[in-house]
C-alpha positions as CSV (number, residue, x, y, z in Angstrom):
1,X,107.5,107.7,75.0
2,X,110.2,110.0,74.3
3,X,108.9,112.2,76.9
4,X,109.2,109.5,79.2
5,X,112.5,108.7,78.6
6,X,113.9,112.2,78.9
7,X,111.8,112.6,81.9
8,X,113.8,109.3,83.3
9,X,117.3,110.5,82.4
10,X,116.6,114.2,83.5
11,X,115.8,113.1,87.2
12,X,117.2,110.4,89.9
13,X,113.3,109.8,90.7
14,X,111.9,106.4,89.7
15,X,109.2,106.4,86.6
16,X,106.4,104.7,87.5
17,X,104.5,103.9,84.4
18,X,101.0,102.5,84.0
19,X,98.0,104.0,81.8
20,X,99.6,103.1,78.9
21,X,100.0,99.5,80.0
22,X,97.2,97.4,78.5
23,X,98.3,94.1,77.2
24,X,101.8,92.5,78.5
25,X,103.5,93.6,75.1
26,X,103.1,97.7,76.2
27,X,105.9,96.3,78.8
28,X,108.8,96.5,76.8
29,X,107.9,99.5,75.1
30,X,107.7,101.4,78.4
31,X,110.8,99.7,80.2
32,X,112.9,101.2,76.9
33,X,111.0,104.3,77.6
34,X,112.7,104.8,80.9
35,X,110.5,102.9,83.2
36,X,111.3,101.6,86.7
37,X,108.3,100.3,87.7
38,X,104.9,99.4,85.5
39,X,101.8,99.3,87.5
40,X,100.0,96.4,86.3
41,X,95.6,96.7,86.4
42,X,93.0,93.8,86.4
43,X,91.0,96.2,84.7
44,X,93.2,96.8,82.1
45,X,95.1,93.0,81.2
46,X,91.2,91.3,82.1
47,X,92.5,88.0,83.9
48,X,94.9,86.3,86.4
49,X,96.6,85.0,83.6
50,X,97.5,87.7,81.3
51,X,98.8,89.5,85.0
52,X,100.5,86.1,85.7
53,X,102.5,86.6,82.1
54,X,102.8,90.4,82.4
55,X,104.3,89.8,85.8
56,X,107.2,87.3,83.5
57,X,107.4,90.3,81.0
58,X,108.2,92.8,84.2
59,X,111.1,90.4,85.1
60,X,112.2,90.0,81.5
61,X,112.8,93.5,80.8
62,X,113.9,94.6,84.9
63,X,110.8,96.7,85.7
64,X,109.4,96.4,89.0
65,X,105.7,95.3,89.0
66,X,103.1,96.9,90.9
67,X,99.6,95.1,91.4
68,X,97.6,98.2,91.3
69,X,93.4,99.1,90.9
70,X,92.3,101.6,89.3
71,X,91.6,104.8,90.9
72,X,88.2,104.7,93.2
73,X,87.7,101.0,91.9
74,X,84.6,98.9,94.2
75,X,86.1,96.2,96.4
76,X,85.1,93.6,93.8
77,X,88.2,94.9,92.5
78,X,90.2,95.1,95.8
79,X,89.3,91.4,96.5
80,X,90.1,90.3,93.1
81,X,93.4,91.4,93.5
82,X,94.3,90.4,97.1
83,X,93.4,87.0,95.7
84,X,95.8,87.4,92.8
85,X,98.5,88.8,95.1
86,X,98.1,85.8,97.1
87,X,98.5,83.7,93.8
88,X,101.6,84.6,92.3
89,X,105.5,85.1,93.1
90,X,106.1,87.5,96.0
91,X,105.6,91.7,94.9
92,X,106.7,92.3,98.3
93,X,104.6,95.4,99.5
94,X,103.8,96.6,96.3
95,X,100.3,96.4,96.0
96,X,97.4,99.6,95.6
97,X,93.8,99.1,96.3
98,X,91.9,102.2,96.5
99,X,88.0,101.3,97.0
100,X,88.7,103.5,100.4
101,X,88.7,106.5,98.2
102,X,85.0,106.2,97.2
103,X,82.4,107.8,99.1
104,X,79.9,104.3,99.1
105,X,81.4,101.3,97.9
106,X,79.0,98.8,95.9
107,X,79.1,95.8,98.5
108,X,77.6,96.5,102.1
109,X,81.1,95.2,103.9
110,X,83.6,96.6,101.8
111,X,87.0,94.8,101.7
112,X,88.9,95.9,105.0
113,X,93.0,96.6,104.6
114,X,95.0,97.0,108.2
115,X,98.4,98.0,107.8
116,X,99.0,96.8,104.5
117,X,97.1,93.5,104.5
118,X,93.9,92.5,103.3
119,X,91.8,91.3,106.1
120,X,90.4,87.4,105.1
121,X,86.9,86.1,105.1
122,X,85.0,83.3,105.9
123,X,83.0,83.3,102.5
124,X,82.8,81.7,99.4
125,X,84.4,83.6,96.2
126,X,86.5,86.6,96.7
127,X,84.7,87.5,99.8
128,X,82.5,90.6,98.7
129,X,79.0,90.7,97.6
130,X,77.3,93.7,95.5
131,X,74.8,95.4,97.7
132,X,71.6,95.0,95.5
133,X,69.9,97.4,97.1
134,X,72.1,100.0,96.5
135,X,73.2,99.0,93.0
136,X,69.0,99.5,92.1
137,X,68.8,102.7,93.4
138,X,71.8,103.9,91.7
139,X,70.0,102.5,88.6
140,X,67.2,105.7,88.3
């Protein structure tokens, strides 16, 4: 973290911080660390909640939140969090989904984003379903 902080003051950039965020507690230690903004995974914090709460700890401590996915995450992900997006106070454009970046995706319609927005569906749940078929092949 002291890297991270020297990093901050040695540049006019913005820090964006968010590997080492994995429980809403890593927050603080990483806003002190020179943070500006703390990217903020499903993957990582597990449920809408503990991202509602992290979102709280963001504001608490001035850091900018970003709703992020992990790197090459399936569009179960991306749906997931375009439903939490929807959910909670406004992040303004901050939001990364990156199931585009994968050369298949694991459902058959992957989630479709258009300038920025998350395209809605007409289906139960988030919207995505696993494509079986594919899934079982993968499998051997």
């Amino acid at each position: 973290m002291r890297r991270h902080k020297a990093l901050a003051q040695a540049t006019k950039l913005s820090l964006v911080l968010d590997e080492a965020i994995h429980a809403g507690s890593d927050i603080g230690k990483q806003a002190k660390a020179g943070a500006s903004w703390i990217g903020l995974k499903l993957i990582k914090l597990g449920t809408f909640s503990a991202m509602r709460r992290a979102l709280d700890v963001c504001d608490d401590h001035g850091v900018r939140p970003i709703l992020a996915c992990k790197i090459a995450e399936s569009s179960i992900a991306a749906a997931a969090l375009s439903h939490l997006a929807v959910t909670v106070r406004d992040c303004g454009h901050r939001r990364q989904f990156t199931h585009s970046y994968l050369a298949t995706d694991v459902c058959a319609s992957p989630v479709k984003v258009s300038d920025g927005r998350v395209a809605p569906r007409d289906v139960a749940g988030h919207g995505v379903e696993p494509d079986v078929d594919y899934l079982m092949r993968q499998r051997d």
